[in-house]
N, C-alpha and C positions, 0 to 999 in steps of 0.2 A: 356465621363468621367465626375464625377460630382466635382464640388467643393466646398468646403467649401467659406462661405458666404462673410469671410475677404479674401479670397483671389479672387475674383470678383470685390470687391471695390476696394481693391490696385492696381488690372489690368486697373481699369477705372479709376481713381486717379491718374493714369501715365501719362494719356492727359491730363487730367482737372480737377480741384479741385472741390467739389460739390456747385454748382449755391445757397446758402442759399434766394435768388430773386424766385427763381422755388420753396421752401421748402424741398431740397434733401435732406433729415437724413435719410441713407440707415439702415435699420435692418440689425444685424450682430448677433444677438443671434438665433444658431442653434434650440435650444426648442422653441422656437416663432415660426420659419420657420415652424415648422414642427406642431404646436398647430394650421396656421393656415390651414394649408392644412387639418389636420381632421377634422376642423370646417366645411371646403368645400363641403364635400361627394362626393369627386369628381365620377362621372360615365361616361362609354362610349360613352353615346348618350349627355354629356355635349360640350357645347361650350363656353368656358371661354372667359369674358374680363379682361385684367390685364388693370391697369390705371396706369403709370409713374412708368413702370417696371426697372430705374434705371442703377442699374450694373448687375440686374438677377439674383439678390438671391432668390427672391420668382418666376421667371419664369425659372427656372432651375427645381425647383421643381415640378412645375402645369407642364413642358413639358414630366417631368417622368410618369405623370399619363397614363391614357388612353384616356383623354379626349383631344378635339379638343380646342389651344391656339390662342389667339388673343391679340395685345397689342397695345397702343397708348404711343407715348411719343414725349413731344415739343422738347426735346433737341439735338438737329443734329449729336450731338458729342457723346451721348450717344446711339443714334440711330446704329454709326459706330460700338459702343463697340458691339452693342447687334445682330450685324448681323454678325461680328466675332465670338463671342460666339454662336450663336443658329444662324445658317444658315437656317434651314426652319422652325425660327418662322416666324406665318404672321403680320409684323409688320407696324405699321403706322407712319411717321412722323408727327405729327398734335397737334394741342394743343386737349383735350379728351372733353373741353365742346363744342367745333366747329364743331368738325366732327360728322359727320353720322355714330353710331355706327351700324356697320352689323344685319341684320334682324334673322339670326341664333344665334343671344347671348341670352343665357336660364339664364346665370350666370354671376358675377363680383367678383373677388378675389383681392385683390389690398392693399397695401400702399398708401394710394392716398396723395398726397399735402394738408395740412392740411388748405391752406388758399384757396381753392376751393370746401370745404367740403358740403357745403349749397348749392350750386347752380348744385354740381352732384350729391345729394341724390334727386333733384328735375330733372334732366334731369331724374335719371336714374328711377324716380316713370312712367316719361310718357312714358317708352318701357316696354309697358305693356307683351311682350314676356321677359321680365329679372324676374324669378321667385325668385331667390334667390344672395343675397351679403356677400360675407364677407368682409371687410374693417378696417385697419386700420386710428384711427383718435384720435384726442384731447383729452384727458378725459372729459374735460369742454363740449364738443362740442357734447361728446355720452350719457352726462344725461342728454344732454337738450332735445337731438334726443330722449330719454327712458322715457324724463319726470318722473324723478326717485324721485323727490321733491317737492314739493310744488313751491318754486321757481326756478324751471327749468319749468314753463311751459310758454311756447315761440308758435308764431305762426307755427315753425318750425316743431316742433315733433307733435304737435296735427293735422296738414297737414300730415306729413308722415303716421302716426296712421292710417290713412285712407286708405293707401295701404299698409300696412308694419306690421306686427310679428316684434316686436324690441326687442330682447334681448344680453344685457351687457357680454362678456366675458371674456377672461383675459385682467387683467391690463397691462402695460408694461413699464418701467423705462426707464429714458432717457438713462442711460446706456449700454442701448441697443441698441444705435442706435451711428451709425457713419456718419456726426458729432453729438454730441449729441443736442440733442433740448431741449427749455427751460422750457419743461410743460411735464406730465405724458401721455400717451398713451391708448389706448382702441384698444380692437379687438370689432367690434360690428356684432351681427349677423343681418339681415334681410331675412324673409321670405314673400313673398307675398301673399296676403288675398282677401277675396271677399270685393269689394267695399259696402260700405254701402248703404241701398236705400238715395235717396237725395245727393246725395255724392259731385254734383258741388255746390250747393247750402251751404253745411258744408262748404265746402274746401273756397267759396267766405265769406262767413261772417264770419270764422277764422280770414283769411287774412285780409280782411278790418277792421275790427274791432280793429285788433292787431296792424294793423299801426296807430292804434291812442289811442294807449292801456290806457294813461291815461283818454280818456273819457269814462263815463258811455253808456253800447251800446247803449242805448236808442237813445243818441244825435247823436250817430254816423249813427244810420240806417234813423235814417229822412234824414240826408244832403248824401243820399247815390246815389243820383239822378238815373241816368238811368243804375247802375251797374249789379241790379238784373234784371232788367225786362226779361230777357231771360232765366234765370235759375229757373222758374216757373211756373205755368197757368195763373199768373197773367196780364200779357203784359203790360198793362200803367197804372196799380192800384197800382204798388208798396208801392207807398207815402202813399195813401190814407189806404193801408193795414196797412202797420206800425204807424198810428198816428191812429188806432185804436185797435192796437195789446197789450194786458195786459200780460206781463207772468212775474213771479219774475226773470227773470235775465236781466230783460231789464234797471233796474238800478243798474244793476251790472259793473262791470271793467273787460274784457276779462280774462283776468289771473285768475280771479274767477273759472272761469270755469273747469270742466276737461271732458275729451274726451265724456265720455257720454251723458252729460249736453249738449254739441253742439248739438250732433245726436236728441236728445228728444227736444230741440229748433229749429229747423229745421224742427222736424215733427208739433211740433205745431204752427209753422207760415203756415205750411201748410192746417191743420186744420182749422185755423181761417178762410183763403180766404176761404175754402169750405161751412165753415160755413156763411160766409158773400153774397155768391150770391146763399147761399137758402133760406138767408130771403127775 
């Protein structure tokens, strides 16, 4: 028997009021639910993760499909609600960035906790078996992920870039959510892509460069000591590579940059050492 979405919350809201310590703003607008299950494509040979499935408004749904459900959720009490409700979903007690997410997940559909947003779009970039996500999350937090501005560009998205098709879907108002919360909403898509050649190489001088983003990279790759040496043919020339490395964005500010400009800096540090042990 299926239920409508407010009446899931108020079953689970009869033990216990939503954790705002967790981020629980359960979705209670029916067109969302269902905006994001088309997003999903869901199919037969899929095996979904749901992430902090809540009261099971959105796992009510992904269980009507056809595809195979899996959920993770930290909270014990909502764990009871959701093995009441859905007997043979396969569910986990766990906090989601802890556990070992099963080897069979192709896919992620989820409302996720908005203050864990960052650090499970990076678990979930390294199960290189998870082809596709839909996600709700922040609005702030999915143009930084879309790099949609000039000033959204963040170490964060220009890393994702790198394994991730990122596109913006609908918006979603706090009034759509029970309790409501205090910022706008996003459905965000993710598709997965072929890694680019050099790809550790991008992914480390993103990062390092962005944690010290007001320096010009220049400064920042000489005192980078023994960070890269593995991430190229270089071995113990690092130093000596970059304090003869000329390229225009080496006096540049990382934020300068956009996704391209990394990949094409990347291949020309590589260039240079080639060029430097044929003279």
């Amino acid at each position: 028997m299926s239920h409508l979405a407010r009446d899931l919350i108020d079953r689970l809201q009869n033990s216990q009021p939503p954790n705002k310590q967790l981020g629980q703003h359960f979705l209670i607008n029916e067109g969302v639910l269902d905006s994001i299950i088309a997003s999903a494509q869901l199919q037969k040979e899929d095996h979904i993760l749901e992430i902090g499935p809540g009261p099971g408004v959105l796992t009510q749904r992904l269980m009507q499909s056809d595809a195979t459900v899996s959920a993770v959720e930290i909270d014990a009490v909502i764990c009871d609600h959701l093995r009441k409700e859905f007997p043979t979903l396969n569910l986990t007690h766990q906090d989601a960035l802890m556990h070992d997410w099963p080897r069979e997940i192709n896919a992620i559909v989820a409302n996720i906790p908005y203050q864990i947003s960052s650090p499970l779009v990076e678990k979930m970039t390294h199960y290189e078996h998870i082809k596709r996500a839909v996600i709700m999350v922040q609005e702030e937090f999915a143009h930084r992920l879309n790099q949609t501005t000039y000033s959204d560009h963040c170490s964060l998205g220009m890393v994702a870039r790198l394994d991730w098709k990122i596109e913006l879907a609908q918006k979603v108002p706090p009034h759509f959510f029970s309790p409501q919360p205090k910022v706008q909403s996003r459905i965000v898509l993710l598709s997965r892509i072929p890694r680019p050649e050099h790809w550790r190489l991008i992914r480390e001088l993103i990062q390092h460069t962005y944690a010290q983003r007001r320096k010009k990279i220049r400064n920042t790759l000489r005192k980078s000591g023994g960070r890269f040496l593995s991430l190229g043919p270089w071995k113990h020339e690092w130093n000596s590579l970059i304090q003869s490395f000329e390229n225009k964005w080496m006096d540049a500010r990382p934020e300068e940059l956009g996704f391209e400009d990394w990949c094409d800096f990347a291949t020309k540090i590589i260039q240079h050492y080639h060029r430097c042990i044929d003279i």
